[in-house]
C-alpha positions in Angstrom: -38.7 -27.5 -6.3 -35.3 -27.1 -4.7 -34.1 -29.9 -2.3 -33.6 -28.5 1.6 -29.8 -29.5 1.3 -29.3 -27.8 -1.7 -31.5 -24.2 -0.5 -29.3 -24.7 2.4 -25.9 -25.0 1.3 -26.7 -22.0 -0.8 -27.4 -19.7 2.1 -24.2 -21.0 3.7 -22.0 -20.2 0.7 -24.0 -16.6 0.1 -23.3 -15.6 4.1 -19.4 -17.2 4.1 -19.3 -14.8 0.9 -20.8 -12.1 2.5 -19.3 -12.2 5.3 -15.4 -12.8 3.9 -16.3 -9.5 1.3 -17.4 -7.3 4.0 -14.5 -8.2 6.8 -12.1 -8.1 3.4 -13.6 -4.4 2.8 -15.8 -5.6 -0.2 -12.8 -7.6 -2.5 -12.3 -3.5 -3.9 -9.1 -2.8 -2.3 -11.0 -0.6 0.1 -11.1 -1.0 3.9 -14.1 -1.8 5.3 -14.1 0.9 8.4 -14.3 4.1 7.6 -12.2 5.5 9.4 -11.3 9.3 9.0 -8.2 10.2 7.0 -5.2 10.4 8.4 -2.5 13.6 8.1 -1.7 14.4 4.9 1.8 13.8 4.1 4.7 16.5 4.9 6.0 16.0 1.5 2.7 16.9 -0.4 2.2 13.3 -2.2 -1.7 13.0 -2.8 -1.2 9.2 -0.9 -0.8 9.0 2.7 0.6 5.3 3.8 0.3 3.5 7.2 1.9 -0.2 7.6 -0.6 -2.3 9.5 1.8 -5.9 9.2 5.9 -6.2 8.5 6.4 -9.8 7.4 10.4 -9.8 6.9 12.0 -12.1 4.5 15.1 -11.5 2.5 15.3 -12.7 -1.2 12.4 -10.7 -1.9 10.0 -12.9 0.6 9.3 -10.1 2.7 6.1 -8.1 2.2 4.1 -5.7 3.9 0.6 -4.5 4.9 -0.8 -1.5 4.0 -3.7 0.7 4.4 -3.2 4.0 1.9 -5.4 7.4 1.6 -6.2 9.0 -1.5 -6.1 13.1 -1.2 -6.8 13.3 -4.8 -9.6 13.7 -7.0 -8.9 11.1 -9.3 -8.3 7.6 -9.3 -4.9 6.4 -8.8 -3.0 3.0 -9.2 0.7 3.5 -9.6 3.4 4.3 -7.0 6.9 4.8 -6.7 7.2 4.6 -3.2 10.5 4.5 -0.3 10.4 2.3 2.8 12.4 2.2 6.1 12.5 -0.3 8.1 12.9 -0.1 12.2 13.8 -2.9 14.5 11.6 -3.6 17.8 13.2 -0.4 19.5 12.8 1.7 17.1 16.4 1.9 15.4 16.7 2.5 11.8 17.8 -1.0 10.0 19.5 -0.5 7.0 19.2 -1.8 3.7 21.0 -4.1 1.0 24.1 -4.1 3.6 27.3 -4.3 2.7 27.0 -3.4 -0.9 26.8 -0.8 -3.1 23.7 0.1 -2.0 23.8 0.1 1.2 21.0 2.7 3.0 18.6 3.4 5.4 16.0 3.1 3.0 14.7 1.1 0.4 12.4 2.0 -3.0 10.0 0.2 -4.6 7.4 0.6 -7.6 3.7 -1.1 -8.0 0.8 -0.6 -10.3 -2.2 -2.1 -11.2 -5.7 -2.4 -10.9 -5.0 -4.4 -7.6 -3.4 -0.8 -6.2 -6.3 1.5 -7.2 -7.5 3.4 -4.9 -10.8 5.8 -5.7 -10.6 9.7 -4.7 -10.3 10.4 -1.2 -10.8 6.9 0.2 -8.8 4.0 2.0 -7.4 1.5 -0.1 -5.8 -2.2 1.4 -2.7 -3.7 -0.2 -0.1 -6.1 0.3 3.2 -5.4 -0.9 5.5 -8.6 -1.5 8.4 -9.6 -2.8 10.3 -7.2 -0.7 13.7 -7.5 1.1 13.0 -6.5 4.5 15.3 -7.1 7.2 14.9 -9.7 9.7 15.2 -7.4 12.2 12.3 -5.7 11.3 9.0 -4.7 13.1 8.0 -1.7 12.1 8.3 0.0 9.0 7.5 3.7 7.1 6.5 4.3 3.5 5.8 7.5 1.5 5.4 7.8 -1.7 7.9 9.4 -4.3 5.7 9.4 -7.5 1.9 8.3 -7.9 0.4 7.8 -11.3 -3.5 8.5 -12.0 -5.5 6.8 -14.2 -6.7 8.5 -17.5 -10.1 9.2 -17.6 -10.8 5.3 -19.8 -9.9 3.9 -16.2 -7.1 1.6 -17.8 -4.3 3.5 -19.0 -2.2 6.3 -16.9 -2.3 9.5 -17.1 0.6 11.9 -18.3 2.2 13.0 -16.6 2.7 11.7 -13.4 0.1 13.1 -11.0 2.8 13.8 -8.1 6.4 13.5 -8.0 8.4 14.1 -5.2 11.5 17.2 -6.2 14.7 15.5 -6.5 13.1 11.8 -8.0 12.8 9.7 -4.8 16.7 9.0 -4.7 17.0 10.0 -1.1 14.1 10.2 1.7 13.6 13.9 2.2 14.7 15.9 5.6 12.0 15.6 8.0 10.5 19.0 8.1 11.2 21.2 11.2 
């Protein structure tokens, strides 16, 4: 016979697991609302992406927050993707100033099975070890490529599932 300490402190640890898996959406990368999806993006990419947090940091100890919608049919988990950064009134901040590289935008790639996101559902992810500018409170990502997974879930698919005409180099006009 179990001890009451010992039935209790394993209905405590079941609900704090419970509970942290559902508020985490499940520990699955997915949300756990379901909330509809959003508006697919103007450039056609299969992966819509809406920043919930901007946690600036230069020396790659920025990151940010997430939520992304799969259009597609098939499972995805790699992204080449563009951010811009805006500063609490909304101006465009740039990037990697005064060098080379200067821009108003910066690119970044990520895959994994900690980015998979199932067909047309919400995915959760935290993108780190970014340089975002300390002026920085909101920012904008769209994806330039997304990968799919082959059909043994672990390696990618070829070719790429989507790739954005002109290879992500510049952030495309904002259609009129």
């Amino acid at each position: 016979m179990r001890s009451p300490i010992v039935s209790s402190v394993t209905l405590a640890l079941s609900l704090a697991t419970s509970i942290t898996l559902s508020a985490c959406g499940g520990g699955d990368g997915k949300p756990a609302n379901n909330a509809p999806p959003p508006a697919k993006p103007a450039t056609g990419a299969p992966v819509a992406f809406e920043v919930t947090k901007v946690a600036p940091g230069e020396e790659h100890n920025g990151a940010l927050t997430v939520k992304a919608y799969n259009f597609s049919d098939k499972k995805v988990a790699g992204y080449g993707i563009m951010m811009r950064y805006f500063d609490k009134d909304g101006a465009p901040l740039k990037v990697k100033v005064g060098t080379p590289f200067e821009k108003d935008h910066d690119s970044w790639s990520m895959s994994g099975m900690k980015f998979k996101c199932d067909p047309t559902s919400w995915c959760d992810y935290e993108i780190d070890h970014l340089d975002v500018p300390a002026a920085a409170t909101k920012a904008e990502v769209i994806a330039h490529s997304v990968r799919a997974l082959a059909d043994d879930g672990v390696k990618f698919a070829e070719p790429d599932l989507w790739s954005l005409e002109g290879g992500g180099l510049d952030w495309p006009a904002d259609p009129k």
